[in-house]
N, C-alpha and C positions, 0 to 999 in steps of 0.2 A: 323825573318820572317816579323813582322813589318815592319823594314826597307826598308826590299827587294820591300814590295808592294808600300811601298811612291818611293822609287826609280822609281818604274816601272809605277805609276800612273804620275809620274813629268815627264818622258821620253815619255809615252804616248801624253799625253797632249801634248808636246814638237814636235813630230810626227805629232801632229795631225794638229796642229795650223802651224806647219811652210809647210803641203801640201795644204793647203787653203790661206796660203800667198801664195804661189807658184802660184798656180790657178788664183788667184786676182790679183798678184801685177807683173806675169812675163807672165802666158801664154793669161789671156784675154788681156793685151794691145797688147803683143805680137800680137794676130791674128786682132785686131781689127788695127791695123799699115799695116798688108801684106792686108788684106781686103783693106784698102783703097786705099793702093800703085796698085791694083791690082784691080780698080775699082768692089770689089766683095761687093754686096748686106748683108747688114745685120741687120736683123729686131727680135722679138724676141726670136729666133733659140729656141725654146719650141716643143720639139715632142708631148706635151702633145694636143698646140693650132689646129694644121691636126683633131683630132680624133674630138674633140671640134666642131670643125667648122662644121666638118661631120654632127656629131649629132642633134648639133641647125639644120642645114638645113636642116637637113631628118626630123624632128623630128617637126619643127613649121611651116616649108614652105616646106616640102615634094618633096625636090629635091636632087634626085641620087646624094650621097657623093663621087663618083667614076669618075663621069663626068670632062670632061676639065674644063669647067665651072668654078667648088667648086676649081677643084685644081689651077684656076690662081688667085682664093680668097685668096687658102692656103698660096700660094706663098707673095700675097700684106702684109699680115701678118709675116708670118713666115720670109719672106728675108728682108721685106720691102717694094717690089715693084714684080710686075712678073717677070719670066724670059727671057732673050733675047737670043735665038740661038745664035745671031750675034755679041753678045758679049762674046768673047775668055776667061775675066777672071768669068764670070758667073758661080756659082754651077751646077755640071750634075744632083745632085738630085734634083728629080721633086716637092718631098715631097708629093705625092697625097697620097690619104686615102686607103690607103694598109693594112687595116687591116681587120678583119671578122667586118662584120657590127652590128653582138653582143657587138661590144664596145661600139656600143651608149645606149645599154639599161645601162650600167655600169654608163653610164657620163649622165644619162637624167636627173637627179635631178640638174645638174649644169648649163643646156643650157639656163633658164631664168637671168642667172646670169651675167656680165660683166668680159671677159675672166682675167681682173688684180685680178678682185676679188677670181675666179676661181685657177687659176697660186698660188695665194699667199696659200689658204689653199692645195691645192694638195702639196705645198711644204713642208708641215705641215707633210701631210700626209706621203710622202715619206721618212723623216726622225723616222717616229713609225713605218713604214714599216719596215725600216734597221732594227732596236732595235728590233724588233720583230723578223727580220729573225734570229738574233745572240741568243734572247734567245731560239727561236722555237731551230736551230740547235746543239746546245748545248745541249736540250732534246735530242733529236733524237740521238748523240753521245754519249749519259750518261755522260756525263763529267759534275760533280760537281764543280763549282768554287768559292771560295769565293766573299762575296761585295766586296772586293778588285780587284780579278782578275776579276770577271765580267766586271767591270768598264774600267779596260783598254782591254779586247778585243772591249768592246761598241766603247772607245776614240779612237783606232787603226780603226774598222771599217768604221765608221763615219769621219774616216779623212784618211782612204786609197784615191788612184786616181782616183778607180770606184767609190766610192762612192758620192765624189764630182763631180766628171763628170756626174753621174748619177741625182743629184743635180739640176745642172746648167742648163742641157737641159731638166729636168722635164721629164727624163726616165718611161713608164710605165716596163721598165725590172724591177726595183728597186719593185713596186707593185704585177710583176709577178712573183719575185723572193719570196716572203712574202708568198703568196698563197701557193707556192708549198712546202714551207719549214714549213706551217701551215697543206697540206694535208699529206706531212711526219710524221710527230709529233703527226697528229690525228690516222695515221695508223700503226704505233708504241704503241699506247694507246689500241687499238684495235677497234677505232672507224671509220669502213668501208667505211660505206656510205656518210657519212658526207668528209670525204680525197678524196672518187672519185667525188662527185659536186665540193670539190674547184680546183682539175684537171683541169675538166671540163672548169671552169671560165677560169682559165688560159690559156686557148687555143685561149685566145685574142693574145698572142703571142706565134703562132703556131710553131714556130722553134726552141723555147728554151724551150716547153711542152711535144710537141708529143715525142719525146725518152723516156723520163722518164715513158707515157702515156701508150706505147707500152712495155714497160716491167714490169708498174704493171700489165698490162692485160693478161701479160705472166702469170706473177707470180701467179694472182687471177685463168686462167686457170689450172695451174699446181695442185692444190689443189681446187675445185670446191665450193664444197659444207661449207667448213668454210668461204672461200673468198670471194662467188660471191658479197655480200651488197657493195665491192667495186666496181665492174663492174657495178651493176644496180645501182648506185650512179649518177657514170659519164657517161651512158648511158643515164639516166632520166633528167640530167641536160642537156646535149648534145643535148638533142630531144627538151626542151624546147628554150634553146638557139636558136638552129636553126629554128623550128619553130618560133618562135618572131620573128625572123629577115624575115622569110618569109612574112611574117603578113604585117609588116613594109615597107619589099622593095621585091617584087616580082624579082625572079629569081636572088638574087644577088650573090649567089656564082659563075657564071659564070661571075660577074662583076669583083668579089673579086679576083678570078684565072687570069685575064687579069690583073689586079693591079698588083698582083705580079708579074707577067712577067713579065711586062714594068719596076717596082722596078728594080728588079735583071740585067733589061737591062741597063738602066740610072743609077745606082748607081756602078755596075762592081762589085757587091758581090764577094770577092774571102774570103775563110777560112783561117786560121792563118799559118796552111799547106802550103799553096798556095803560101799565101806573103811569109816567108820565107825559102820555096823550090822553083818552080814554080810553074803554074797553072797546068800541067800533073804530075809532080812530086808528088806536095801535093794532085790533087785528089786520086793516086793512094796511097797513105799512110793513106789517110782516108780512103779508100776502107778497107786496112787492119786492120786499128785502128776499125772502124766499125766489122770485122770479132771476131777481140780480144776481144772484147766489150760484144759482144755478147755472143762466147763461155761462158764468166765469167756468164752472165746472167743467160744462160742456166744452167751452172752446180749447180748455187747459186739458180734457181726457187723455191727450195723445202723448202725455209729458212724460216721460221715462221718471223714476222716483229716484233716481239721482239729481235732477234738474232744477233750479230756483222758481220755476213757476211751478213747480209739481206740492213744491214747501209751502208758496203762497197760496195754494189751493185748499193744503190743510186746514194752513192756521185762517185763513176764510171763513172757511166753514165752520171750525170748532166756534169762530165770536160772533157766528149770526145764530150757532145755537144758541149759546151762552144769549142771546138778545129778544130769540124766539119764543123761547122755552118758558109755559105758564109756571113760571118760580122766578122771583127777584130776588135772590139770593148771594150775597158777595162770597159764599165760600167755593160756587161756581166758576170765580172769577179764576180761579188759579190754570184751569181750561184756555187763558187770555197767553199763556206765556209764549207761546211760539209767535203770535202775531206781536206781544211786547217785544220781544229778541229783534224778530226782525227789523219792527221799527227805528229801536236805537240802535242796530246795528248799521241801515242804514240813515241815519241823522242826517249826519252832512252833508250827503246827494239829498234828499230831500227840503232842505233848511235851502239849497241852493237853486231850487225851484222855482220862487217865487213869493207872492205874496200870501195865496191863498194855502201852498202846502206849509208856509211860517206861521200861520194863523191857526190852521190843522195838529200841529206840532206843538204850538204853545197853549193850546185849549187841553189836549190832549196829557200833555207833562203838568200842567195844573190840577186833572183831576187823578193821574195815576201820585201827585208829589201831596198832593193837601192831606189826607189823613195823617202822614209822617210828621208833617209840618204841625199839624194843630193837636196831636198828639204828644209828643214832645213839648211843644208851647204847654201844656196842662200839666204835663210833669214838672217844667221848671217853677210854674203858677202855685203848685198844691201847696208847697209849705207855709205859703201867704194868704190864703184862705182857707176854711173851713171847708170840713170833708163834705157838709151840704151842699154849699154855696160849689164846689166844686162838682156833684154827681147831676148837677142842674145844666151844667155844661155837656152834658152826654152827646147830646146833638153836633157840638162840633165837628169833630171828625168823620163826622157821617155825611157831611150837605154835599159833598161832590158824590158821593156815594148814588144819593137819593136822587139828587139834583141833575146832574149830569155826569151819567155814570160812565165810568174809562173805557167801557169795550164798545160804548153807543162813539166815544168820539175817535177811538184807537181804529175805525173804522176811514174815518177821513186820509191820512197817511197809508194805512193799508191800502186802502181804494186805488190811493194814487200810484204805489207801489204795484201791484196786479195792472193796472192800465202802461206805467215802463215796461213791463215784462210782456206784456200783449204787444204793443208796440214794437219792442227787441225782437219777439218772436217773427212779427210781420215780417221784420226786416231781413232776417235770417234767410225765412222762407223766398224772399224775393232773392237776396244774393245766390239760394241755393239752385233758382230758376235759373239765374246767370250764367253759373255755370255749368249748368248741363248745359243750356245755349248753344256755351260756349265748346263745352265738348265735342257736342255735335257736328260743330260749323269742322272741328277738326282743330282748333287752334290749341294750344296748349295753356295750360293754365299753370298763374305761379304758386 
């Protein structure tokens, strides 16, 4: 057993460190060559520095972070310089401050600060974020794993694609990912109110929140009176949230609804659907996938949030956001970990299924394994070819990515997983007919 985990700790490592060569030494020169070949702008590409910028300006000089204005600031920072229509190789995205304007209460302890200094510890932070979401979700799937195995899910995490993508461009998904995997965990504990505030928070990024938001509220209605300290959690946070923002910038959600439009307009949001069916194609399988989604919700409602179908309800839902959602994004991905946990947690009851859940399983472990694998392949390669002949290779690690991405097929296993548990629960519910029955009839039960 030893062995196994030095094995698996050296492999890890190995994984981890050669998708951070990758990143470094293939894909940034990579795009930073077609940038220039391609006269395209580029300045600190920090999604963090937009919110930042917002903030300081609402916040010390009290000017509308929504405005053209802020955003051809955002632009001189974030690309380098502003944007030019008139220039063919320029980015469509605007980068304006498209978020609720609750973010800057978040970041107001940072805006006296100088944005390197800022960038540097949020990197900090982002990094205890990950660590946290792996061991928060871990809780939340009961899975016990040794220092050993802890370690290499950590080194796997921390050096999958999303996460250094998530890294690199100084992600608040990575922060918003943390939150939610911290109000799970707390509501799993049974600690209510405290799970629906940090909801609440996370509703900085309303797209990859509100699903999950919407079916604890389900949930909490389905059962009133044990549940409600979660509702009034994220309701009392929600009311304070927005009220401060009101306080701050009058009338801005009608700012904040215009933001997003124009986003979604200049950016050309399509879902993962979308990209690889078409854009009517994929809305209408989201339509569906959204339907299926839901049934499970609904028949799972009554699940106490100590119980295995109550887990696979979450991590459901968080990977049909992750699939719904007009963004194809792999730093998204890191949203996937509760539904990954549980899949290789349960492996070997599923691997003993049959054919079709073997098929599910090895489709699945090919597109979550191939970045590592053909990452690594490029670091052992590099010394033997040229740094060109090498940044030409950029695509590799990307084609399951693109191709058939892990949370469209980590879907298959889950499926199957939520269908045992639907089943179990049936059964339950029959046995527990039983015995009342049996009660009734007067007989004694063992």
């Amino acid at each position: 057993m030893q062995t196994n985990i030095k094995l698996g700790l050296a492999l890890a490592l190995i994984c981890a460190a050669g998708m951070w060569f990758y990143v470094e030494r293939v894909l940034v020169p990579y795009q930073r060559a077609d940038a220039e070949a391609h006269d395209r702008p580029r300045g600190n590409l920090s999604d963090l520095y937009p919110r930042w910028l917002g903030a300081r300006e609402l916040l010390l000089r009290h000017r509308n972070p929504y405005s053209k204005e802020i955003t051809r600031e955002i632009q001189m920072g974030y690309y380098g310089r502003a944007l030019d229509p008139a220039r063919p190789g320029d980015p469509k995205d605007q980068q304006g401050f498209a978020y609720p304007v609750y973010v800057v209460l978040l970041l107001a302890p940072t805006v006296g600060f100088p944005f390197e200094s800022v960038a540097t510890g949020f990197k900090w932070l982002l990094g205890i974020a990950t660590v946290a979401s792996v061991l928060l979700w871990l809780r939340v799937v009961r899975w016990k794993l040794t220092p050993g195995e802890l370690t290499i899910a950590i080194l796997l995490v921390l050096g999958s694609f999303s996460a250094v993508q998530g890294f690199k461009l100084q992600q608040l998904t990575l922060l918003v990912a943390a939150l939610l995997a911290a109000a799970c965990a707390l509501l799993t504990l049974g600690h209510r109110f405290s799970s629906g505030a940090l909801v609440a928070v996370a509703t900085i990024k309303p797209q990859l929140t509100l699903p999950l938001a919407f079916v604890l509220l389900l949930w909490t209605l389905s059962d009133w009176r044990p549940r409600q300290r979660f509702f009034w959690g994220f309701i009392v946070v929600m009311l304070l949230l927005v009220g401060s923002s009101e306080i701050v910038l009058p009338g801005w959600f009608g700012n904040f609804l215009s933001a997003t439009a124009d986003y979604r307009r200049y950016a050309g949001g399509l879902s993962m659907l979308q990209v690889l069916l078409s854009p009517w194609v994929g809305r209408v399988a989201a339509g569906l996938l959204v339907v299926a989604v839901a049934d499970v919700c609904w028949r799972f409602r009554k699940q106490e949030s100590d119980e295995p179908a109550f887990v696979l309800m979450l991590a459901l839902t968080l990977a049909a956001t992750i699939i719904i959602i007009p963004m194809f994004a792999p730093y998204n991905f890191l949203l996937m970990l509760p539904a990954i946990f549980l899949v290789v947690k349960n492996w070997r009851r599923l691997w003993a299924e049959g054919a079709i859940s073997r098929t599910g399983l090895g489709l699945f472990a090919i597109a979550l394994g191939w970045p590592w694998l053909a990452a690594v392949a490029l670091a052992i390669a590099s010394p033997a070819i040229s740094p060109a002949t090498l940044e030409q290779q950029w695509r590799l690690p990307l084609y399951t990515i693109a191709k058939i991405p892990m949370p469209l097929l980590c879907m298959i296993p889950l499926g199957l997983l939520v269908s045992n548990a639907w089943k179990e629960r049936g059964g339950s519910e029959n046995r527990g007919e039983s015995r009342e029955e049996s009660l009734q009839r007067g007989h004694p039960v063992a």
